[in-house]
C-alpha positions as CSV (number, residue, x, y, z in Angstrom):
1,X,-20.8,-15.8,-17.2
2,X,-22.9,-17.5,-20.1
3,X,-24.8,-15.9,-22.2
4,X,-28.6,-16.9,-22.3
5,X,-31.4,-15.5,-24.5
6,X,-33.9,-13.3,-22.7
7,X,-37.1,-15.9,-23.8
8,X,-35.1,-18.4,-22.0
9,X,-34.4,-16.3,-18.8
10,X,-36.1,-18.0,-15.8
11,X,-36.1,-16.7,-11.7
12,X,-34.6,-19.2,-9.9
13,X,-37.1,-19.4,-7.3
14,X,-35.4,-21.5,-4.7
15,X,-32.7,-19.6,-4.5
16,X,-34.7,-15.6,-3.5
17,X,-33.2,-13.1,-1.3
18,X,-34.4,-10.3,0.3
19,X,-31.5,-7.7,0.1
20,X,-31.3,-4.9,3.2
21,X,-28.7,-2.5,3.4
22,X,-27.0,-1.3,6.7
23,X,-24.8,1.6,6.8
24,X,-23.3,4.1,9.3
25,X,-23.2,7.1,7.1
26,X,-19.1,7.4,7.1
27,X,-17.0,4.9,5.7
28,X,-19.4,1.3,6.6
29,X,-22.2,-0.2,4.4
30,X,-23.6,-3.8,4.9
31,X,-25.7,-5.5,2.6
32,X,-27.7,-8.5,4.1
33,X,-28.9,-11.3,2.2
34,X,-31.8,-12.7,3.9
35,X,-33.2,-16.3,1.9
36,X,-36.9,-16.2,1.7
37,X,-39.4,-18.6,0.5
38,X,-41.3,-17.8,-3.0
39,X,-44.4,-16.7,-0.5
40,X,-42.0,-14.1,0.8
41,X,-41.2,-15.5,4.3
42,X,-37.9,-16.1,5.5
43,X,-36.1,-19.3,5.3
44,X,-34.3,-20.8,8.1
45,X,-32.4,-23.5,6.3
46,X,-30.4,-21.4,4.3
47,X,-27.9,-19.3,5.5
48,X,-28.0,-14.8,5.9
49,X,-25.2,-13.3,3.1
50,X,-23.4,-10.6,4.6
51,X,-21.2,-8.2,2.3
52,X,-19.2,-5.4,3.3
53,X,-18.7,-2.2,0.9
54,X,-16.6,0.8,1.4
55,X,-14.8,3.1,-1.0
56,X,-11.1,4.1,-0.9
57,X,-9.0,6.8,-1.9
58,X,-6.3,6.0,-4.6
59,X,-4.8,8.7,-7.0
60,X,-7.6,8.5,-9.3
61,X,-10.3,8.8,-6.6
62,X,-12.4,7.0,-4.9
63,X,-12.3,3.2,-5.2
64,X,-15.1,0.9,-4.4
65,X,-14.5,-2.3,-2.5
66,X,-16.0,-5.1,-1.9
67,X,-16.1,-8.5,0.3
68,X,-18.3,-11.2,1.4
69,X,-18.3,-11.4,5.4
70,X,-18.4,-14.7,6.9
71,X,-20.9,-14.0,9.7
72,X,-23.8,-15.5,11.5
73,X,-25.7,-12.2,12.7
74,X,-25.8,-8.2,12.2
75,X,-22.8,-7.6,15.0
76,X,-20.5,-10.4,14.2
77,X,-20.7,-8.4,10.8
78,X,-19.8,-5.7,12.0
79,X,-16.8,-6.6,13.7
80,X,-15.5,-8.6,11.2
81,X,-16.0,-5.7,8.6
82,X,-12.6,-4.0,9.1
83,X,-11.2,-7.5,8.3
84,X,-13.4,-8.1,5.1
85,X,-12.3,-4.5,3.4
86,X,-8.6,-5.3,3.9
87,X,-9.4,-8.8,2.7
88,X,-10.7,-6.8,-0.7
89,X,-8.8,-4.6,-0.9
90,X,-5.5,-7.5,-1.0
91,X,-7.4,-9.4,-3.5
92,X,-8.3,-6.5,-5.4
93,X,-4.6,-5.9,-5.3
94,X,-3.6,-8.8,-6.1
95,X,-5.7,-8.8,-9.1
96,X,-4.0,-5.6,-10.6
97,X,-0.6,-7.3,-10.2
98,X,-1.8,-10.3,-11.9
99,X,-3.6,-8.0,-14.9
100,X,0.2,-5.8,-15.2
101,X,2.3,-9.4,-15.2
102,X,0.1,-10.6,-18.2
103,X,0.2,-7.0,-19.7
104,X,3.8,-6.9,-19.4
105,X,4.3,-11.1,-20.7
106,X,2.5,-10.0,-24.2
107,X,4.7,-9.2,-27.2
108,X,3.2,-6.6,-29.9
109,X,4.4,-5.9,-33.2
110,X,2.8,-3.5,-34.8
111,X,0.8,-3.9,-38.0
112,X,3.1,-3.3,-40.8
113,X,6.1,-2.6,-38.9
114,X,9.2,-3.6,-41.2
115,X,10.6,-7.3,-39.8
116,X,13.9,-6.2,-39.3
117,X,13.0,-4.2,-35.9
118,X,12.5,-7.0,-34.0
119,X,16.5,-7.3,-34.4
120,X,18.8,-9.0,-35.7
121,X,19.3,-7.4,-38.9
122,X,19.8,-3.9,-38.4
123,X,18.0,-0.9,-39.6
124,X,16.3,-1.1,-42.6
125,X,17.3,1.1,-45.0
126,X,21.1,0.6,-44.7
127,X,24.1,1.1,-42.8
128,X,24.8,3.7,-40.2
129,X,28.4,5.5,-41.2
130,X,30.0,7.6,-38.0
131,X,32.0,10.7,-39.4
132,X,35.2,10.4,-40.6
């Protein structure tokens, strides 16, 4: 995302929406993307935006989920929805593994730690005598 000053903040006025939001009060929300016109009527060239949002349950609670549904009307949303959320939920997924692998990849030495506890030298300080 790039940064922009606010003074030079414009609204891309070819490109409005007008944003409605479906739901069936249990698990399904819809948001619909309708292109309009800067007057404010709709406009048939450009295509409806479906997105489907749920929330899961993980061990930390409830998890919100998103995903864009590639759909044509209202009820080809709707049966695609179930797709969509598992679609998320795999990329969401996917995205956790990804963040963990580069987590894991980094190396960090603390500041001042003494050089020798990286290995290879022993323990600073000296020699470690077993009883005798």
């Amino acid at each position: 995302m790039s940064q922009m000053p606010i003074d030079g903040m414009q609204v891309d006025a070819d490109n409005l929406y007008r944003e409605e939001s479906i739901t069936d009060l249990k698990v399904a929300s819809i948001r619909r993307m309708i292109p309009i016109k800067k007057d404010g009527s709709e406009d048939p060239s450009r295509k409806t935006i479906y997105t489907g949002q749920a929330h899961i349950m993980s061990q930390m609670g409830p998890v919100p989920v998103s995903s864009e549904i590639d759909a044509d009307s209202l009820e080809e949303a709707l049966q695609k929805f179930p797709e969509a959320i598992k679609e998320g939920i795999e990329r969401m997924m996917e995205e956790a593994k990804e963040m963990q692998r580069q987590e894991a990849s980094r190396i960090v030495v603390p500041k001042g730690a003494p050089p020798n506890l990286t290995g290879g030298g022993g323990a600073p300080g000296g020699n470690i005598i077993l009883g005798s």
